[in-house]
MMTF fields as JSON, N, C-alpha, C and O atoms, coordinates in Angstrom:
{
  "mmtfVersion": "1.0.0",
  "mmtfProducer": "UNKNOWN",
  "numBonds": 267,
  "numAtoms": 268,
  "numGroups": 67,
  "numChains": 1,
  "numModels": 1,
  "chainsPerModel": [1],
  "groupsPerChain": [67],
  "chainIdList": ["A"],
  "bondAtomList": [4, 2, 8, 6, 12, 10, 16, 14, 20, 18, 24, 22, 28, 26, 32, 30, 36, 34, 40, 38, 44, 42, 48, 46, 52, 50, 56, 54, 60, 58, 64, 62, 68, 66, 72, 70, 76, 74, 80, 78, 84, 82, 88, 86, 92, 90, 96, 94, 100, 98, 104, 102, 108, 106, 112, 110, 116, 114, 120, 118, 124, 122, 128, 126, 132, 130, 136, 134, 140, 138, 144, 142, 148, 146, 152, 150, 156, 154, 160, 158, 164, 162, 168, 166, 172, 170, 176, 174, 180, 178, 184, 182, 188, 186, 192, 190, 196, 194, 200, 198, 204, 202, 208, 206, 212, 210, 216, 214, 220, 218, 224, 222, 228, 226, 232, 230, 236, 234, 240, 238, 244, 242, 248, 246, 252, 250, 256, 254, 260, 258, 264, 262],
  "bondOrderList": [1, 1, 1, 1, 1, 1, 1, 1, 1, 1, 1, 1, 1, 1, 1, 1, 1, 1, 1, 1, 1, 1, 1, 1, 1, 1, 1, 1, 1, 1, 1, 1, 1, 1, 1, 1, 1, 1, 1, 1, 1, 1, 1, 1, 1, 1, 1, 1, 1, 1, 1, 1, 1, 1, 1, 1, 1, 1, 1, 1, 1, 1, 1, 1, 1, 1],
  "groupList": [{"groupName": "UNK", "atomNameList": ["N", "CA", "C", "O"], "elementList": ["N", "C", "C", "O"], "formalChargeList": [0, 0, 0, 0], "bondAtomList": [1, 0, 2, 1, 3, 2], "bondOrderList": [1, 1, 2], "singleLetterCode": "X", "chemCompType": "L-PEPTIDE LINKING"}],
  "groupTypeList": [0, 0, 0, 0, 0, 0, 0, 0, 0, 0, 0, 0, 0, 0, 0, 0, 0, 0, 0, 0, 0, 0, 0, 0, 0, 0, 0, 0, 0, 0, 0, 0, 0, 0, 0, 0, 0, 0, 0, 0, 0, 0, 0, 0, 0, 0, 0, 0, 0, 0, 0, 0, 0, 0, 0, 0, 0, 0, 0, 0, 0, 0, 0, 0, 0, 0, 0],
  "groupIdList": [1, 2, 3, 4, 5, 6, 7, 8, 9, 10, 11, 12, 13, 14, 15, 16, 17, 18, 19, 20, 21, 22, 23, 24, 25, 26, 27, 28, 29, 30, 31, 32, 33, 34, 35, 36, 37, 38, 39, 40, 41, 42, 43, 44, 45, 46, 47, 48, 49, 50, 51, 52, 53, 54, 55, 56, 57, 58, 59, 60, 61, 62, 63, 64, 65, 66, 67],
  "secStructList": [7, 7, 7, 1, 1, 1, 7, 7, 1, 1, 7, 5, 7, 2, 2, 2, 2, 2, 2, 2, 6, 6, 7, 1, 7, 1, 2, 2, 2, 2, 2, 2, 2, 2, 2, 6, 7, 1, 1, 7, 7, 3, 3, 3, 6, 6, 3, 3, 3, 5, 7, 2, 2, 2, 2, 2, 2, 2, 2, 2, 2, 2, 2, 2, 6, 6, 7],
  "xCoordList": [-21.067, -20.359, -20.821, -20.612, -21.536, -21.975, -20.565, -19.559, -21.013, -19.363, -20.113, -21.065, -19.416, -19.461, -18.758, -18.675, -18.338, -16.946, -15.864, -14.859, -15.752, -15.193, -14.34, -13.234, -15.295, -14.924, -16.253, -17.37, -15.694, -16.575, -17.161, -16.757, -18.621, -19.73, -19.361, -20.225, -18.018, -17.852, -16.788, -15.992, -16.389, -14.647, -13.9, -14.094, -12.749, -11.431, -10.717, -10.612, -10.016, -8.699, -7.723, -7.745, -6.499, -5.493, -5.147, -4.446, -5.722, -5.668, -6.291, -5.818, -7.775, -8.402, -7.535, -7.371, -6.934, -6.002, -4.831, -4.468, -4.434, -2.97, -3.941, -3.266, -5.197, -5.781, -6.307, -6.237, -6.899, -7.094, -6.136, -6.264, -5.061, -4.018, -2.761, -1.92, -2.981, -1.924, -0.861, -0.121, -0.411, 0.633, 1.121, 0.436, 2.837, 3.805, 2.799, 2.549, 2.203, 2.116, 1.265, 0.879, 0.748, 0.364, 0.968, 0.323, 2.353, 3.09, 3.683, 4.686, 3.023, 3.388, 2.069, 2.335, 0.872, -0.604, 0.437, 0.366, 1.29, 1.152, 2.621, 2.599, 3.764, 4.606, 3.797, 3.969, 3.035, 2.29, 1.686, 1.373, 1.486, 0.557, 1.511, 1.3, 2.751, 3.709, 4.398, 5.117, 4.092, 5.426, 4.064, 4.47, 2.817, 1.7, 1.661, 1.414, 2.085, 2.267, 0.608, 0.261, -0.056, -0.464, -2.455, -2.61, -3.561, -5.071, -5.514, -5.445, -5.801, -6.289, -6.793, -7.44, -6.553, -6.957, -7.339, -7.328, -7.818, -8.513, -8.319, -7.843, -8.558, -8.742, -10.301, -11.126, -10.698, -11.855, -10.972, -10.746, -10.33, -10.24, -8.761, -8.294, -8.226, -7.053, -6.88, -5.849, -8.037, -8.315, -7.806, -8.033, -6.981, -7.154, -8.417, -8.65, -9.026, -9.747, -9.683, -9.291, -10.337, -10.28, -11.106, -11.687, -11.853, -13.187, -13.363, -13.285, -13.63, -13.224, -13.322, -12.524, -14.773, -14.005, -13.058, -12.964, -12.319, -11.003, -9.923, -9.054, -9.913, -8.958, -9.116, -8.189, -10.643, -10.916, -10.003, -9.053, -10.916, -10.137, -8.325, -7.623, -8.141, -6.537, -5.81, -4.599, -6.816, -6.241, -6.223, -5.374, -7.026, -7.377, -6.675, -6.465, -6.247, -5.107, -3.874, -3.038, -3.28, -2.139, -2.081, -0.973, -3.331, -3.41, -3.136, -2.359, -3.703, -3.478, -2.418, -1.92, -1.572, -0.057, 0.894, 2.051, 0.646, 1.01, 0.804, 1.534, -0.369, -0.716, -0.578, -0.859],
  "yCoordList": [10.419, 10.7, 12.061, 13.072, 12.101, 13.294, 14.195, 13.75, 15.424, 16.355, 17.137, 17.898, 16.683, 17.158, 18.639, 18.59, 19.571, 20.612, 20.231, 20.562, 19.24, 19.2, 18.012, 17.833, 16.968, 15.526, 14.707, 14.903, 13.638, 12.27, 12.14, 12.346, 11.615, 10.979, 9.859, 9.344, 9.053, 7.766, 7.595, 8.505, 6.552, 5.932, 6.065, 5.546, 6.979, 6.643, 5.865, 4.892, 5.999, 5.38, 5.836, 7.038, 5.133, 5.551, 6.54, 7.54, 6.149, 7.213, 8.656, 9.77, 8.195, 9.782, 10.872, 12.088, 9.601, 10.907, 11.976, 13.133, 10.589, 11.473, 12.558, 13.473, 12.686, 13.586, 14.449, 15.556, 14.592, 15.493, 16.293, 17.515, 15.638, 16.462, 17.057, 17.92, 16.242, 16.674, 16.396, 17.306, 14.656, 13.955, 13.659, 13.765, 13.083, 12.845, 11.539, 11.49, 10.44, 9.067, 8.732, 9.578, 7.382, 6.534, 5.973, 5.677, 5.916, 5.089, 6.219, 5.952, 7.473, 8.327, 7.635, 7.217, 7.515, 7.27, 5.936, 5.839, 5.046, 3.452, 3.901, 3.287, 4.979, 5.481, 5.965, 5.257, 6.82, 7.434, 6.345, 6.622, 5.317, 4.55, 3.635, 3.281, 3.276, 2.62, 3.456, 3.144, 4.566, 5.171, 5.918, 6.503, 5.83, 6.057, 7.697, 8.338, 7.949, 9.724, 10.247, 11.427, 9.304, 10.371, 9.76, 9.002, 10.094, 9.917, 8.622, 7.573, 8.758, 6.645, 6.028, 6.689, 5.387, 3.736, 2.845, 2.758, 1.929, 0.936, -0.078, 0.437, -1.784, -2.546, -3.012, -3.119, -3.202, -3.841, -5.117, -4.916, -6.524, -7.501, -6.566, -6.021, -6.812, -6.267, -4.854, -4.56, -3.975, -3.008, -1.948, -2.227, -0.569, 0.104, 1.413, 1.908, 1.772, 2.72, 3.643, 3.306, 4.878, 6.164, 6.609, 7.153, 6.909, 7.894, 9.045, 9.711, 9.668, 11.372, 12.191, 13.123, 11.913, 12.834, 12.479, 13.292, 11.326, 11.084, 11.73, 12.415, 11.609, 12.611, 13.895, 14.582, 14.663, 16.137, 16.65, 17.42, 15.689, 15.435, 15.68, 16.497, 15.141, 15.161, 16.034, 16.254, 16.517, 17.926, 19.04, 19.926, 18.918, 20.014, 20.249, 21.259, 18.638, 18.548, 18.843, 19.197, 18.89, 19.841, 21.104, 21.639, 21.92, 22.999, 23.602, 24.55, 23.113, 23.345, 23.31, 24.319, 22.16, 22.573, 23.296, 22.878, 24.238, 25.004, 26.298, 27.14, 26.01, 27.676, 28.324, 29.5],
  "zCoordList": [-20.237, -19.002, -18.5, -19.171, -17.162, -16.835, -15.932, -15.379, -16.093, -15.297, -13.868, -13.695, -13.278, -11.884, -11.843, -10.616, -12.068, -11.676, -12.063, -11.433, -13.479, -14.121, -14.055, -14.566, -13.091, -12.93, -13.026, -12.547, -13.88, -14.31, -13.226, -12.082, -13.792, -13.016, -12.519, -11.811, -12.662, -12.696, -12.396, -12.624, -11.857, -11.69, -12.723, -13.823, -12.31, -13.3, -13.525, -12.778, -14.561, -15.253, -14.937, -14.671, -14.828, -14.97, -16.139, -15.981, -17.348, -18.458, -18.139, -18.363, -17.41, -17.228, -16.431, -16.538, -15.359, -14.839, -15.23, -15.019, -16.067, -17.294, -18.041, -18.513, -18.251, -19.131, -18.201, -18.735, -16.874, -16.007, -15.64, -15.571, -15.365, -14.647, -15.614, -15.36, -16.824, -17.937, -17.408, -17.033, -17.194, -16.563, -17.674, -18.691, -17.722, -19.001, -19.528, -20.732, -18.576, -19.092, -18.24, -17.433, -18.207, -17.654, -16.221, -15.215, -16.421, -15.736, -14.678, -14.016, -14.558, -13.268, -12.422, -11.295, -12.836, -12.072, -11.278, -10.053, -12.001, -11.638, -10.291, -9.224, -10.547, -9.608, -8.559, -7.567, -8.372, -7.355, -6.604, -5.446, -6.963, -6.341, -5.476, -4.316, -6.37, -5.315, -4.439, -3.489, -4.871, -3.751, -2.557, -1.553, -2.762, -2.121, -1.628, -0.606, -3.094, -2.751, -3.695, -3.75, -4.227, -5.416, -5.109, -4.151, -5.825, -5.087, -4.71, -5.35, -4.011, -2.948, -4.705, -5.518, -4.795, -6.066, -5.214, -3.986, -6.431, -5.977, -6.961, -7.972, -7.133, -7.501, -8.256, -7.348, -9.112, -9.884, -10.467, -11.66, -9.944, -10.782, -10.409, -9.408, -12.341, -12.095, -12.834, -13.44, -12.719, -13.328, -11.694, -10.517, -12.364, -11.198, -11.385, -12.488, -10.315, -10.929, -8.972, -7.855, -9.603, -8.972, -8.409, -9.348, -7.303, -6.803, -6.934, -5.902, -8.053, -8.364, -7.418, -7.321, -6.143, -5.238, -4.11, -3.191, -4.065, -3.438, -4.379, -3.841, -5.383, -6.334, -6.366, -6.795, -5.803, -5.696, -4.498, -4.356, -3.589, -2.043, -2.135, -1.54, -2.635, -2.796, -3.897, -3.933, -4.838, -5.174, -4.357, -4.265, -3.909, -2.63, -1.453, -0.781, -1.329, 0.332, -0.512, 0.32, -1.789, -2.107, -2.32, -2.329, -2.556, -2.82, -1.385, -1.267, -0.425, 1.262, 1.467, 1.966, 1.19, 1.93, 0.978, 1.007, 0.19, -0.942, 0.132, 0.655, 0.141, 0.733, 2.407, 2.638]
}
């Protein structure tokens, strides 16, 4: 897995994100997604997976309305 700035070369997991962001679980990635507060997902089958820089993207648009 190659690192970009400290994000996968590749589509995430729901797991990678609990380990990026140091979330309680799994099942905050699967809340965020219904309540459509938390980084754009996607479908593979019935796999969900992540665009790391739509998840950069959207660390970034919270750091903005912080500041």
């Amino acid at each position: 897995m190659a690192v970009r700035g400290a994000l996968p070369d590749r589509y995430l997991t729901p797991e990678d994100l609990v380990i990026l962001l140091c979330l309680p679980s799994v099942e905050t990635v699967y809340q965020w997604r219904r309540k459509r507060i938390g980084p754009p997902g996607f479908r593979v089958g019935r796999h969900l997976r992540f665009d790391p820089a739509k998840v950069h993207a959207w660390i970034e648009s919270l750091s903005e309305e912080v500041a």
